[in-house]
N, C-alpha and C positions, 0 to 999 in steps of 0.2 A: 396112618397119617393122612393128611386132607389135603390129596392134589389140587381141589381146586383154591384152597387158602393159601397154597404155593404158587399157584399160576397168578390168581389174585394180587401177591406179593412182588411178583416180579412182573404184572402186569402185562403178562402175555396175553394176548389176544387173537394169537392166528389159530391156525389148523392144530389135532391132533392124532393127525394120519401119522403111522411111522415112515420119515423118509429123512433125507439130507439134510434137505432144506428145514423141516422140521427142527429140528436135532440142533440145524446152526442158529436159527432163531430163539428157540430154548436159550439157548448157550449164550446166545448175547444181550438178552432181554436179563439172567441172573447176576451178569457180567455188570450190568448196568447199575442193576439196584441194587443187590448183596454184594457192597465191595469189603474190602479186608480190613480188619478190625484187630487190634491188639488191646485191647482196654484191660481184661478180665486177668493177662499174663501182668501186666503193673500194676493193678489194686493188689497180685498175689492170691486170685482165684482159684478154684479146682478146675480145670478144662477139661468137660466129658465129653468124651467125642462118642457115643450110644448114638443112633438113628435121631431117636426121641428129646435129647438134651439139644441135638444139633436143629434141629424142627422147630422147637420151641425158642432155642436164639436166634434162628435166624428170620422164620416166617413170623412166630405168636409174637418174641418179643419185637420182632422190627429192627435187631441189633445186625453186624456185620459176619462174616465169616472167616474163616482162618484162609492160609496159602497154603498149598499143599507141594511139595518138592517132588517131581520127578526124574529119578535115575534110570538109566536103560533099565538095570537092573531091575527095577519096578513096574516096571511098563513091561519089560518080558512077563514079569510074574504075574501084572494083569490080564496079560491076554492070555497067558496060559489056562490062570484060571476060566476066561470067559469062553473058551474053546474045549475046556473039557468039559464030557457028558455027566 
């Protein structure tokens, strides 16, 4: 996939150091421009959630993005995962 077609998209302009501030300005720059979109679940679409489907709706095609629900439950299992080797 084509980070800068991403960056592009959501019109980020700052640093690409990894840091906080980084990370919070990412985060509010896609907050801005990819909001939430339901269109595809009432036309009665297929919704692929692949890397590649989600890339393509949200940066190629210019379309919005889904919400994602999180439970403790889920948030344990993410960090789990991102803390084991």
């Amino acid at each position: 996939m084509d980070i800068n077609a991403y960056l592009d998209r959501i019109a980020y302009r700052g640093e690409h150091t990894p840091s906080l501030e980084t990370l919070t300005r990412l985060h509010q720059a896609h907050l801005r421009a990819i909001t939430y979109e339901n269109l595809d679940i009432h036309l009665g679409r297929y919704l692929a959630l692949d890397e590649r489907a989600m890339f393509d709706k949200m940066v190629t095609g210019r379309r919005g993005g889904w919400r994602r629900r999180w439970t403790p439950r889920a948030c344990r299992r993410s960090t789990q995962s991102a803390s084991s080797p």
